[in-house]
C-alpha positions as CSV (number, residue, x, y, z in Angstrom):
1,X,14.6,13.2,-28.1
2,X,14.7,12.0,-24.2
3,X,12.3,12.7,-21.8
4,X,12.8,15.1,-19.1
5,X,10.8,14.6,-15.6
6,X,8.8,17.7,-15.2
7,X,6.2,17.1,-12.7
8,X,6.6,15.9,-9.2
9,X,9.8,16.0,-6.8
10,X,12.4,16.8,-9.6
11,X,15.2,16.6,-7.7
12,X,15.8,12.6,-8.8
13,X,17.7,12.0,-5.7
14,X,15.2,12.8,-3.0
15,X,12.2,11.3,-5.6
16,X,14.2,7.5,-5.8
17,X,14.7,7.9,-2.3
18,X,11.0,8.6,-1.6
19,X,10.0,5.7,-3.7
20,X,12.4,3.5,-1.0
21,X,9.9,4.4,1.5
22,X,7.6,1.8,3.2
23,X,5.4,2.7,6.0
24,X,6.4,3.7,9.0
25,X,10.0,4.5,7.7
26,X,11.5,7.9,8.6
27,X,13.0,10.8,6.3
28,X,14.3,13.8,7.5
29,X,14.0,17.2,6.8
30,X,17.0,19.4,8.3
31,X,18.2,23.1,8.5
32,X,21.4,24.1,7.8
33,X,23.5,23.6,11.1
34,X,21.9,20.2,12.3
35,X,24.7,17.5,12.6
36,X,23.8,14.4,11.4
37,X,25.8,10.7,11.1
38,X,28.3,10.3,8.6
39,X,26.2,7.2,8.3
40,X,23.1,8.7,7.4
41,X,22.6,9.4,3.4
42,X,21.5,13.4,3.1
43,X,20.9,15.0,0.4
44,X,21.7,18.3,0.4
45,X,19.7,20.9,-1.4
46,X,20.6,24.3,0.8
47,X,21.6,27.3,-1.9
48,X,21.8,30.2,0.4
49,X,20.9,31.3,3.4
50,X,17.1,29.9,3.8
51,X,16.8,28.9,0.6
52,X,14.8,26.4,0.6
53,X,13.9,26.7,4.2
54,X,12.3,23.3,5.8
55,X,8.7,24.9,5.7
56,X,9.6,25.0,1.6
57,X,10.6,21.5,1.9
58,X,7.7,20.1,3.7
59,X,5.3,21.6,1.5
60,X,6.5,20.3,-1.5
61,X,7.3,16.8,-0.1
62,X,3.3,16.7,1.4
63,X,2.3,17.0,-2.2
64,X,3.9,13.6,-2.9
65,X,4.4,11.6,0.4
66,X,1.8,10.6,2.7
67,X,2.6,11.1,6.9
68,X,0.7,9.3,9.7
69,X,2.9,11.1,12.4
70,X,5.9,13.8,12.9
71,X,8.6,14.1,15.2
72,X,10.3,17.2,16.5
73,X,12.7,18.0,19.4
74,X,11.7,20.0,22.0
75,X,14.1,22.5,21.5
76,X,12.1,23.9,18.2
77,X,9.3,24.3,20.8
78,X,11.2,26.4,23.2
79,X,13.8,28.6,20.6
80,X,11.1,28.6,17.8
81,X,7.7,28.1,18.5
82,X,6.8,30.1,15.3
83,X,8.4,27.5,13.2
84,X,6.7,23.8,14.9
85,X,3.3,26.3,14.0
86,X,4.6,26.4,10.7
87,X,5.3,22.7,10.3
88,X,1.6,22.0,11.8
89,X,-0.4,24.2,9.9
90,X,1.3,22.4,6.7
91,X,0.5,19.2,8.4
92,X,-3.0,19.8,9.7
93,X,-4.2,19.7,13.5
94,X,-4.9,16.0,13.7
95,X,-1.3,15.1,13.1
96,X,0.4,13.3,15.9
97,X,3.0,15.2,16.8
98,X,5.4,13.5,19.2
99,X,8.0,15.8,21.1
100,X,11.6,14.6,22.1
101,X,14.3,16.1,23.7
102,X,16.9,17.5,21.3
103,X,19.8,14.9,21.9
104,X,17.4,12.0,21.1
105,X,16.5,13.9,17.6
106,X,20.2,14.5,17.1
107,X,22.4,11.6,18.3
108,X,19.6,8.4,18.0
109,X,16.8,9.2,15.1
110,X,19.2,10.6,12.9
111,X,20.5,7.5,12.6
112,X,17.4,5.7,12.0
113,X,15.7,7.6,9.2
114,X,16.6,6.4,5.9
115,X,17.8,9.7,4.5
116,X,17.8,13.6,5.1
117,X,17.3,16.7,3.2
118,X,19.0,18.8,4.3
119,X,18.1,22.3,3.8
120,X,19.4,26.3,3.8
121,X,16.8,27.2,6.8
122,X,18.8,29.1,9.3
123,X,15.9,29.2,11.8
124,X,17.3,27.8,14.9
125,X,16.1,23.6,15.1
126,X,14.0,23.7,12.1
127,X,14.3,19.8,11.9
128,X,11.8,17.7,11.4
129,X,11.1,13.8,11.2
130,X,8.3,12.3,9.0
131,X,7.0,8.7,9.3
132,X,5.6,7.3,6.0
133,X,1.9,6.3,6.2
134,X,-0.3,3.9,4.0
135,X,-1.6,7.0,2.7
136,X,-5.3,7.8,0.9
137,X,-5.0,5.5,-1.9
138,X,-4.5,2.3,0.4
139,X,-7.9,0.4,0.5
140,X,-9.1,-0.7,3.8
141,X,-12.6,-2.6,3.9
142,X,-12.7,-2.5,7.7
C-alpha cells in the first residue's frame, strides 16, 4: 500500500513550491481577476466564487510558512479596507506591512515572486505578497 500525504499543505503543487522558498523570496496570494505574467508560474486553486478566498489561503499557508514582511497595493486599502484588516489580523500587528501603488503590485512584483495562488476571492484587490523569513526554528546566538 502507498502512502498518502495527509497533514500539511496537501495540494503537492503549492507544498514543493513552498519548499523552493529561501528567505526573502516572494509568493503570491491572488483573487480571482488579478492579471498576472504569463511568465509567472500560478497555481490555481479557485472552485467557485470565493472559494477559497485569500483570507482562506493565508491562513492555511501561515500554518506552514514563516513571513518577515507583506506587501499590498494601495488600492486594497482604498476599495477594501475590510479585507488588508483581514490579512493583518491573520498576520499579527507587528508585521511590516509595506504599501505600493497598484500598478507596481500588478505589472513589476508579479513578476518577481516565484509563484502565485491564485484564488476564487472576488473581493475587489484581495492580493497579497509574502516575503519568506528565517522563521522560529532558525537559531541565532546574537
Amino acid at each position: 500500500m502507498s502512502a498518502v500525504k495527509e497533514t500539511g499543505i496537501l495540494n503537492r503543487d503549492i507544498a514543493a513550491e513552498l519548499s523552493r522558498m529561501g528567505h526573502t523570496d516572494k509568493m503570491l496570494i491572488a483573487d480571482a481577476g488579478l492579471a498576472i505574467p504569463n511568465a509567472t508560474k500560478v497555481i490555481d486553486v479557485s472552485l467557485d466564487v470565493n472559494v477559497p478566498t485569500s483570507v482562506d489561503v493565508l491562513k492555511l499557508i501561515l500554518k506552514h510558512f514563516s513571513v518577515e514582511k507583506v506587501i499590498i497595493s494601495r488600492a486594497t486599502e482604498d476599495v477594501s479596507p475590510s479585507r488588508k484588516k483581514e490579512f493583518m489580523d491573520c498576520l499579527g500587528a507587528d508585521m511590516p506591512c509595506e504599501i505600493v501603488p497598484h500598478p507596481v503590485l500588478r505589472d513589476e512584483l508579479t513578476k518577481e515572486v516565484k509563484f502565485a495562488i491564485r484564488t476564487g476571492d472576488f473581493t475587489a484587490n484581495s492580493n497579497i505578497i509574502l516575503v519568506s523569513a528565517g522563521g522560529p526554528r532558525w537559531y541565532c546566538e546574537r
